[in-house]
N, C-alpha and C positions, 0 to 999 in steps of 0.2 A: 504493500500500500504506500502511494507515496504523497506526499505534505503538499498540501494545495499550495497552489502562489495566486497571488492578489494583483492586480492592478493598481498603477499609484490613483491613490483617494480612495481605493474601496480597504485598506489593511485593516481587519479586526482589531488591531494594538493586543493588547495583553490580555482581554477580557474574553474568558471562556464562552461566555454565552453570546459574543457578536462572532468567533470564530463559526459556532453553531451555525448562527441566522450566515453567514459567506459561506458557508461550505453549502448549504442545501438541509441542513438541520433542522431538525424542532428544537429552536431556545425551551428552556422548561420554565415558562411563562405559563401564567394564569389566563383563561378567556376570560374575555370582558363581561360574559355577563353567561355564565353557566345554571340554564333554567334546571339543569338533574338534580344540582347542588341544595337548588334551593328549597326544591319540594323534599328533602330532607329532613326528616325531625328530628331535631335536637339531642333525642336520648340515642339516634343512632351515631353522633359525631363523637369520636374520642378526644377528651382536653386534657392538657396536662396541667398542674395547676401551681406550687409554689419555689419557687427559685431565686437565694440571693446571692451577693455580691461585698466584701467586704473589706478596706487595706486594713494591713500591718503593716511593720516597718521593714519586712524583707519583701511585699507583694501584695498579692490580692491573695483571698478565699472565693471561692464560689463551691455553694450549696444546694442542691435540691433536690425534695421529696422525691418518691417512687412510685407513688399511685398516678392513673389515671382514671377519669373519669368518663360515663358516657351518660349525659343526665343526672339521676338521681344514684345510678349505680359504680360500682368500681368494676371498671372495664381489665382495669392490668394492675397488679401489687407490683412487678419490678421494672418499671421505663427507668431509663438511665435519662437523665436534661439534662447533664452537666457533660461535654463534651470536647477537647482542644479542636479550635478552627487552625492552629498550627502549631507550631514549637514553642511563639510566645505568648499564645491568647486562646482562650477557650470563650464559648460559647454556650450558655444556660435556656431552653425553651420551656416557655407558658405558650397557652392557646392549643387552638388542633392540631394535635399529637401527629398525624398523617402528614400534614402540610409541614410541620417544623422541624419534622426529621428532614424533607426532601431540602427544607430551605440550608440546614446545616450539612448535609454532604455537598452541595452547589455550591455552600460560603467554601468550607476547605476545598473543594478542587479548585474554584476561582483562585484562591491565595495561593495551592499550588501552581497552576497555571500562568500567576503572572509573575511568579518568582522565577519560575523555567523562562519566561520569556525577557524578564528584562533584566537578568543575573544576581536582583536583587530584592529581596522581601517590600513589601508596603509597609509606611510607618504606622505606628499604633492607630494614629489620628486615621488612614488612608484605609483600612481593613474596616473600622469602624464605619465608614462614611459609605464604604460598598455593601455592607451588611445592612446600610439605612437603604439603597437601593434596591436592595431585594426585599427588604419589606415593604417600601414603597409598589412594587412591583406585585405585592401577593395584595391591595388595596382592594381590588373587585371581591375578591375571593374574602376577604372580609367582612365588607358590607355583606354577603350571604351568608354570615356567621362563621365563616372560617379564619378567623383572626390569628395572627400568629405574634408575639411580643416577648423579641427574645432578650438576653441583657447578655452584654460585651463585655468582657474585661481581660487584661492582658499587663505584662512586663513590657516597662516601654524602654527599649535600649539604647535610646540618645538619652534621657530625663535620667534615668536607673530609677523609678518609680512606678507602683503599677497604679493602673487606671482602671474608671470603670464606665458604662456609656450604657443607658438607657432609650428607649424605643417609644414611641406612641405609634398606633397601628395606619398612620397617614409614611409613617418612615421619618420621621423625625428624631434625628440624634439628641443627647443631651447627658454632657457629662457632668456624673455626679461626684462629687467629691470625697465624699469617705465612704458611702454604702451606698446599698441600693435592695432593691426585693421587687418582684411582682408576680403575678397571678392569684388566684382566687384565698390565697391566704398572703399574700405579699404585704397589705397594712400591719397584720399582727405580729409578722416577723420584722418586716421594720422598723415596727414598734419597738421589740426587744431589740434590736440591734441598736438602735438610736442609742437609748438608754446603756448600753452597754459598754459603747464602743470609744474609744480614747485614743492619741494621738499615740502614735512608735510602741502600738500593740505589739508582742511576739505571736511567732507562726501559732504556740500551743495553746494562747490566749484567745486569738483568732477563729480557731478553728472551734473551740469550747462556746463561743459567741453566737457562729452561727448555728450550728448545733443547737442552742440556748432556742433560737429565733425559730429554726422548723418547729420542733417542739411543742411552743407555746400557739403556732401556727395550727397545725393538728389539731390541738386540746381547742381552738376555736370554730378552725372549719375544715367542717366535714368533707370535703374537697383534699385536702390535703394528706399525705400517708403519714406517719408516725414511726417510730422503728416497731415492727413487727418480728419479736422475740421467737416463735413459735417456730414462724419460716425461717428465721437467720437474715431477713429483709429489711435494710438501714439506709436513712437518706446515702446519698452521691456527696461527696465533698474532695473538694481538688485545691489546691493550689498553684499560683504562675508566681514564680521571682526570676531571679537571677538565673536559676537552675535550669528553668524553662517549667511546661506544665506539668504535673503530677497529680495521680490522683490517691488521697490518701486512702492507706488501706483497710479492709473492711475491718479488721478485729478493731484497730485503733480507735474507728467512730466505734462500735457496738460498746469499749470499753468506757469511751466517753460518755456516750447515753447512758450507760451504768450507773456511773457517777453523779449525772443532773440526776436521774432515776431517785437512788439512794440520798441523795443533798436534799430532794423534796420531800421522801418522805419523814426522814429527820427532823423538817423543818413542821410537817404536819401538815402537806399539803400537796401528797402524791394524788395521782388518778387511783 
């Protein structure tokens, strides 16, 4: 198979999905106005629902539950949201679970794609601003209830600081300065994290935080999973520094939830 070539004015530049539309491709764009979608009911669309965001003083945290939703029921106990779009920045999805898996393997191969093509990575700022693209991009698909609102954060390696960058379902970027949370438990973990959260936090501080924040997340809405002891089933928690992305390992949170577990009920005021 050999690599197409372009004419000058039509070159795709670096972006996977205008290679698509020049080669003869289906870009994996949304129709404008998908009548199947709509007649849809609700309790048949899968959502994912609470996902945050968090700096310490080596990076970011990023958090979120396991359950998904389809209406009033629990559609899945183990969706992984908390995913790397590359080596420095991971990618966290709330909304339609179906739509926000496709939009994160599209965001990583874009990043790869324009790394292969132009020798060198996008800055934090530039990964962020193309990810506001493709949710701009899922807008139709939206408006017919399939919203997708995912949250950015990454190691930024001109600043050596991580960041974090926020969504509204029109594609508007917005970066937040120490935390961030969304989907159908996102105020409650918020909440906790606000309250919690302090400047040149450490990684094990950080990580206890958001943890703290699913948690209290769960214990409000029903939307939300919880760690689920029975299964071995514990929110997704990762960190990005210096190191690049990782995802911390599962005993470490189960042991941590232990500890909130046991601190609550100490205090007299476990579930």
């Amino acid at each position: 198979m050999s690599l197409p070539i372009f004419p000058p004015g039509s070159d795709p530049g670096p972006s996977f999905s205008e290679l698509l539309r020049h080669s003869g491709g289906k870009a994996p764009e949304c129709p404008p106005n998908p009548p199947a979608l709509a007649r849809l009911a609700a309790e048949a669309i899968v959502h994912g629902t609470t996902v945050l965001a968090l700096r310490y003083s080596g990076g970011v945290v990023m958090a979120g539950d396991r359950r998904a939703t389809a209406g009033h029921s629990i559609a899945h106990r183990n969706v992984d949201k908390v995913h790397p779009a590359d080596r420095w920045s991971g990618v966290a999805i709330a909304g339609s679970a179906g739509m926000a898996m496709e939009m994160v393997r599209l965001f990583q191969t874009e990043l790869e794609h324009y790394e292969k093509v132009e020798g060198l990575a996008l800055s934090l700022e530039g990964k962020a601003n193309k990810l506001s693209q493709m949710v701009r991009g899922n807008f139709a698909m939206a408006l017919q209830g399939l919203a997708v609102v995912p949250l950015f954060a990454g190691w930024d390696t001109r600043r050596r600081i991580g960041r974090i960058f926020t969504y509204d379902v029109t594609g508007g970027p917005y970066e937040e300065a120490d935390h961030a949370a969304t989907g159908s438990g996102g105020q409650d973990a918020r909440t906790t994290v606000k309250l919690g959260w302090r400047e040149g936090m450490a990684r094990e501080e950080a990580i206890e935080l958001a943890i703290s924040g699913l948690y209290e997340a769960a214990d409000e809405d029903s939307a939300t999973g919880g760690p689920d002891v029975v299964r071995g089933i514990y929110p997704t928690v990762a960190t990005i520094g210096a190191d690049g992305f990782g995802h911390v390992d599962q005993a470490e949170v189960a042991r941590r939830f232990a500890a909130l577990i046991e601190a609550k009920r100490a205090r007299g005021n476990a579930p």
